[in-house]
LUMVEX-801523 format. One line per field, with one value per residue: residue number from 1; x, y, z of N, C-alpha, C in turn. Coordinates in steps of 0.02 Angstrom, whole numbers. Each point is the difference from the previous one (the first is absolute). Example, Ala and Ser with C-alpha at 12.3 -4.5 7.8 and 13.67 -1.06 7.14 Angstrom:
<pafis>
seq = [1,2]
npx = [660,-18]
npy = [-284,53]
npz = [390,-36]
capx = [-45,42]
capy = [59,59]
capz = [0,3]
cpx = [45,-39]
cpy = [60,55]
cpz = [0,37]
</pafis>
This chain:
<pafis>
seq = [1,2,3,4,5,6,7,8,9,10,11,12,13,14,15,16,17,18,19,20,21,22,23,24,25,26,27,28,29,30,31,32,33,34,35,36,37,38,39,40,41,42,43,44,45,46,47,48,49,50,51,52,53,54,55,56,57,58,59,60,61,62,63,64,65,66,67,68,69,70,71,72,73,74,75,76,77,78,79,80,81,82,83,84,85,86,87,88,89,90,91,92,93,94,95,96,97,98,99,100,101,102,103,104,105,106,107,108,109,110,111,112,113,114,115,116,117,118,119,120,121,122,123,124,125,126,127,128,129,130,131,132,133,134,135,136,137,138,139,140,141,142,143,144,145,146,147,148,149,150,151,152,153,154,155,156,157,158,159,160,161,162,163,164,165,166,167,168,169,170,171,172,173,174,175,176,177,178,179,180,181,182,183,184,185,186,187,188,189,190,191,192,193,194,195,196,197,198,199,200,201,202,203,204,205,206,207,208,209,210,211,212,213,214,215,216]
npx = [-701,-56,57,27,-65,-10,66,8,-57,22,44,-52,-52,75,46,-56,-29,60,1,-16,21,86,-8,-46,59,68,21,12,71,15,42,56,24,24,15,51,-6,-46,-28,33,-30,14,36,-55,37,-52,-10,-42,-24,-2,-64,20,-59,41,-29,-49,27,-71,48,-63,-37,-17,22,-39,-59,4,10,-62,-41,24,6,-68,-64,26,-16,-44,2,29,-2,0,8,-64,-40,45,-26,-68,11,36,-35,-7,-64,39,1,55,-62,21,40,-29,11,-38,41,76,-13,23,-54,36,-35,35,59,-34,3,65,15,-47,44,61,-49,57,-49,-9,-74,19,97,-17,-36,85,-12,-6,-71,20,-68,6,-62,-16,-75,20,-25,13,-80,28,15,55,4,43,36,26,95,35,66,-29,-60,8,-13,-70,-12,-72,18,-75,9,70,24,-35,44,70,14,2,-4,-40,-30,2,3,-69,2,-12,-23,-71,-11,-27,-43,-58,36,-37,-55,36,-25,50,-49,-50,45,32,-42,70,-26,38,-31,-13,65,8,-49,21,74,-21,-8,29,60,-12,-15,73,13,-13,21,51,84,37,11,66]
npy = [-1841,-33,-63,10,-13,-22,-32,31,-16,-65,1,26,-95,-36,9,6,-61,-13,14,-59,-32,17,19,-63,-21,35,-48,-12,11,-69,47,-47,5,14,42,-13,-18,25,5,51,-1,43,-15,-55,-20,26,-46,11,-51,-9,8,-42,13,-43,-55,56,-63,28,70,-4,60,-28,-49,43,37,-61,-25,58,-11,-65,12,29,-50,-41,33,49,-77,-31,49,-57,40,9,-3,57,26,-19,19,69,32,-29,-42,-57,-65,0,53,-26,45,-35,-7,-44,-58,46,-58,-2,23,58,10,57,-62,-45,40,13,-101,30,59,-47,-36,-57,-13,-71,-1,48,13,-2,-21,26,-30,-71,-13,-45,-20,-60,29,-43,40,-75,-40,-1,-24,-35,73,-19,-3,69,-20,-5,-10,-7,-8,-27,17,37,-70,57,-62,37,-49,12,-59,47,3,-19,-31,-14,21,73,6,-50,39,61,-40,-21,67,-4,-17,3,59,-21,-31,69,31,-47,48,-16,-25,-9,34,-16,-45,1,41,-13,-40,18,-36,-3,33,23,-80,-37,25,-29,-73,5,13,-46,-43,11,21,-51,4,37,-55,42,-24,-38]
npz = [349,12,-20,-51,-25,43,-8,-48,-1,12,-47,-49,6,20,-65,-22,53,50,-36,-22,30,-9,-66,12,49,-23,24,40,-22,49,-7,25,-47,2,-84,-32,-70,32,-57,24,-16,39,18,-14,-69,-21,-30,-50,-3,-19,-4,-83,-39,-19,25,-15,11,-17,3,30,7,51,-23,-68,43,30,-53,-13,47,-5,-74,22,73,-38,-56,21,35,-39,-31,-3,50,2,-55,-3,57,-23,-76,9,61,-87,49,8,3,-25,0,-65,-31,-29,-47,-5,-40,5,-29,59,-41,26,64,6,-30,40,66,0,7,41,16,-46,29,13,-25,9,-27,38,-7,-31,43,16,71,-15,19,-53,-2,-29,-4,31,-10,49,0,52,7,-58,0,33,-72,37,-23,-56,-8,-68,4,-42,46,-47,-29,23,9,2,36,-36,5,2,-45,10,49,-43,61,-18,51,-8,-81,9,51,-31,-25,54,47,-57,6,39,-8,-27,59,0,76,39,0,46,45,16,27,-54,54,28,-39,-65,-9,37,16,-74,-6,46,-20,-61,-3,43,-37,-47,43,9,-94,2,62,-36,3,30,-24,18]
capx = [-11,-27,37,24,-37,-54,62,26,-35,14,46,-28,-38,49,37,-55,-24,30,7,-92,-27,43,-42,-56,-16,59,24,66,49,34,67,15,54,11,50,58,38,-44,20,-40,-39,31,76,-1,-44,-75,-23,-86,-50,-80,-27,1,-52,18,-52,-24,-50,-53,-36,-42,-31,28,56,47,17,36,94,36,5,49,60,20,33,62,54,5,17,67,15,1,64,-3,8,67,35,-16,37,59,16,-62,39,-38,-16,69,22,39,-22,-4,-79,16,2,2,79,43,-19,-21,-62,-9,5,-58,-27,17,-8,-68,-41,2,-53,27,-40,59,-23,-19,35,4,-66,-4,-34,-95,-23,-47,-43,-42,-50,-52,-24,-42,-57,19,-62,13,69,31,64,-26,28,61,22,70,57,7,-68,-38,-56,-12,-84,-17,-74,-51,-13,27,-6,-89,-24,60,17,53,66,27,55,72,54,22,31,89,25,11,67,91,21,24,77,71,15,-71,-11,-4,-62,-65,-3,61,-47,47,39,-15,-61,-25,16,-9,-56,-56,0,-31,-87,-15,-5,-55,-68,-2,-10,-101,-43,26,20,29,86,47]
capy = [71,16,4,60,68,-24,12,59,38,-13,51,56,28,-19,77,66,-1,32,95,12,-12,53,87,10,-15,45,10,47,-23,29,-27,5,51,97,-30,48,43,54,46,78,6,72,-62,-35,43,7,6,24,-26,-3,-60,-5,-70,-8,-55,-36,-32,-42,34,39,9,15,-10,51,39,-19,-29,52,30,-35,27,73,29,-57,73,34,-32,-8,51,38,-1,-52,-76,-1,-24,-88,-70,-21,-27,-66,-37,-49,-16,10,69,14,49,-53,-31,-62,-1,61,22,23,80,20,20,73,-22,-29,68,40,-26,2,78,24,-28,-36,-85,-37,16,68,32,60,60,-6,56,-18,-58,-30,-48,-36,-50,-43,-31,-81,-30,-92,9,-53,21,33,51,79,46,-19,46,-17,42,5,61,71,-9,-29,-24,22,-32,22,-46,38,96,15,20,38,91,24,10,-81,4,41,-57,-55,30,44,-84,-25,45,-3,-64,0,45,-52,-55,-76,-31,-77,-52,34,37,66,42,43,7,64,2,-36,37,57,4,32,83,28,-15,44,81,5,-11,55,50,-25,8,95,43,28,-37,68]
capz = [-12,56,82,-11,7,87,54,4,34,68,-1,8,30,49,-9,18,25,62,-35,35,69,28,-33,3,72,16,62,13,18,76,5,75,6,-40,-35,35,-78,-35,-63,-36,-81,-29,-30,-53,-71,-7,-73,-34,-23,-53,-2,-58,15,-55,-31,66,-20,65,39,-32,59,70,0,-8,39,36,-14,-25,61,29,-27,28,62,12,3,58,24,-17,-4,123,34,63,-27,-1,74,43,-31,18,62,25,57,-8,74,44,13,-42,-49,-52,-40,-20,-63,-8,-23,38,18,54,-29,-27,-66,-32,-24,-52,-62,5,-23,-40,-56,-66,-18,-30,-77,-24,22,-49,46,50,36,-26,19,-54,17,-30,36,-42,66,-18,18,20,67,36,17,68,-14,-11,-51,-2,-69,6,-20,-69,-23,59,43,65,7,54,28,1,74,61,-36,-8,62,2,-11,-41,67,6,-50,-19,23,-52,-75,22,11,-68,-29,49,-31,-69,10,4,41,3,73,-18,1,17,84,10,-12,-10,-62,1,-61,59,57,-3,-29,70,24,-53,10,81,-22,-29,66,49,-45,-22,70,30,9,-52,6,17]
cpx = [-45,6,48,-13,-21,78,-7,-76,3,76,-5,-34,30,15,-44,-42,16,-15,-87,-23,32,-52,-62,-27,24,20,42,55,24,77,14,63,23,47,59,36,-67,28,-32,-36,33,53,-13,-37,-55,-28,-69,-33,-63,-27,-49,-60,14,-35,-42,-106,-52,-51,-43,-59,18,73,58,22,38,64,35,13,50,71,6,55,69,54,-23,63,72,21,2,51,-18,19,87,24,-16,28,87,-3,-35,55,-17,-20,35,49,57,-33,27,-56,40,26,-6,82,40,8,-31,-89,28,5,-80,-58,17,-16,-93,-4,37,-37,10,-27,85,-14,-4,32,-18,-54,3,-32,-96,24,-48,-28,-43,-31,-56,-38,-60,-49,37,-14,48,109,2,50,-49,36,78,29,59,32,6,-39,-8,-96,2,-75,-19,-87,-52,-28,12,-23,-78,0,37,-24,42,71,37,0,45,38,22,24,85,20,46,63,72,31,31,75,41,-11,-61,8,-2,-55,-54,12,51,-7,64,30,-30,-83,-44,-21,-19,-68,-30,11,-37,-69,-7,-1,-69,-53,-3,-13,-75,-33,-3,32,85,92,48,35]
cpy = [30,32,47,82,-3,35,75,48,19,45,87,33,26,76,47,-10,45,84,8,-1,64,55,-2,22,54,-14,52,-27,46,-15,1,53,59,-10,71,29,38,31,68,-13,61,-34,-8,61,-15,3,12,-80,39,-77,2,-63,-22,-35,-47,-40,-43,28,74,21,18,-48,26,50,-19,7,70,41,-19,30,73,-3,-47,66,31,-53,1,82,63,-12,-80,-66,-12,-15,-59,-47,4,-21,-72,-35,-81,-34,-22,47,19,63,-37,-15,-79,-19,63,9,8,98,17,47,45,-11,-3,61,34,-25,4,37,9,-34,-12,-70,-25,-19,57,40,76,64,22,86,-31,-58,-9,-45,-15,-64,-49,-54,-40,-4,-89,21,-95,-1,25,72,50,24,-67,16,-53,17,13,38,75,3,-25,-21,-5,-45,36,-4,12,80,17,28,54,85,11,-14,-82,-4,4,-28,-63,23,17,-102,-27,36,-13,-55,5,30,-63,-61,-42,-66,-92,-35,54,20,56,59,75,9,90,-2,-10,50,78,20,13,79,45,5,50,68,33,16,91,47,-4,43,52,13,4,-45,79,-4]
cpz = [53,94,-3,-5,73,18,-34,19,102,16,12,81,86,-12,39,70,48,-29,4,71,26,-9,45,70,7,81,30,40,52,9,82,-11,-56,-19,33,-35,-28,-47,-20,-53,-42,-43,-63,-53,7,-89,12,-10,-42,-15,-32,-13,-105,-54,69,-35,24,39,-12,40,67,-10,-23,36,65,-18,-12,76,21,-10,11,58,-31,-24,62,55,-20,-9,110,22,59,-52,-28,70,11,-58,25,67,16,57,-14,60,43,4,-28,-56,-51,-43,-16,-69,-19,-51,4,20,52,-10,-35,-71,-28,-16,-63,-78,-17,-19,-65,-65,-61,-1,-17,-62,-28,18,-48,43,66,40,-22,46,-48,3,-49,38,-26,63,-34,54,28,81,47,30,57,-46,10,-84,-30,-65,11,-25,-84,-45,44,24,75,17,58,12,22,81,53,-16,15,69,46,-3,-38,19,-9,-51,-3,58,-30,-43,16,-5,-65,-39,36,-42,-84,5,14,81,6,80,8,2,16,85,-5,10,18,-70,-33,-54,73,52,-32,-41,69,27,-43,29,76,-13,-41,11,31,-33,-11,59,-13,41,-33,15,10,-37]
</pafis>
């Protein structure tokens, strides 16, 4: 039972690490080449997000005020024309307009299946990003946050979150939700996959609404 509980902590801690080191450093990606099917954004439908805080447990004080800041700018963010141009024109690193483990959907699909904010537990709310949260305390974890497919919970490590801006929330909050619409990533290096790729346009846009200034 033991070794069993040790492997699936070492599981978590694999899932979430790379999304820590990725958020924390924010590098920046250099492509050698330019994609060549650019997509209008004009094209694709445009739905509303709202962002819905449902059962959110733990948090209290400045942590409250964090998670709630978070879910401001994460609507201001998903609700932009820019955060609609950079998830469809996402590029990967072979300069493909692709997101990884994508279903075989093209981005604009994945956009559209985003903005119409149907949980795969929670088809009945659509146009919400509903979030139930529940933030722990594990000082001896590499995880930032983890959820699985059978709960609309999402747990959020004290350990990372304390130090976390609003802005590297609400990237871990977009990350976690991508996941509650259905995608998800073969491993921790999949950083084109779509929970991955559109938690970092979140977390950058964010940054840029926090500074002052204004998305298009």
């Amino acid at each position: 039972m033991k070794k069993w509980i040790f492997s699936l902590a070492l599981i978590f801690s694999f899932s979430s690490y790379a999304y820590e080191i990725h958020n924390l450093n924010a590098p920046t990606r250099k492509l050698a080449c330019a994609p060549t099917d650019r997509v209008n954004p004009d094209t694709v439908t445009t739905g509303h997000l709202s962002v819905k805080a449902m059962q959110i447990s733990g948090f209290s004080g400045e942590s409250l005020a964090k998670i709630q800041s978070a879910f401001s700018v994460l609507e201001v963010v998903v609700n932009s024309e820019e955060f609609k141009d950079r998830v469809i024109n996402f590029v990967n690193d072979k300069c493909q307009r692709q997101y990884a483990s994508n279903k075989g959907l093209t981005n604009e699909q994945i956009y559209q299946i985003f903005m119409e904010g149907r949980e795969t537990l929670q088809q009945n709310t659509p146009g919400e990003m509903n979030f139930y949260l529940k933030l722990y305390n594990a000082w001896w974890s590499k995880v930032i946050g983890y959820t699985s497919g059978d709960t609309n919970l999402i747990n959020i490590n004290w350990k990372f979150f304390k130090k976390y801006q609003p802005s590297d929330v609400a990237g871990n909050l977009a990350h976690e939700w991508t996941h509650k619409i259905g995608f998800d990533h073969k491993s921790a290096a999949e950083h084109d996959s779509a929970p991955y790729a559109i938690g970092y346009i979140v977390d950058e846009l964010a940054a840029k609404v926090l500074k002052g200034s204004k998305l298009y």
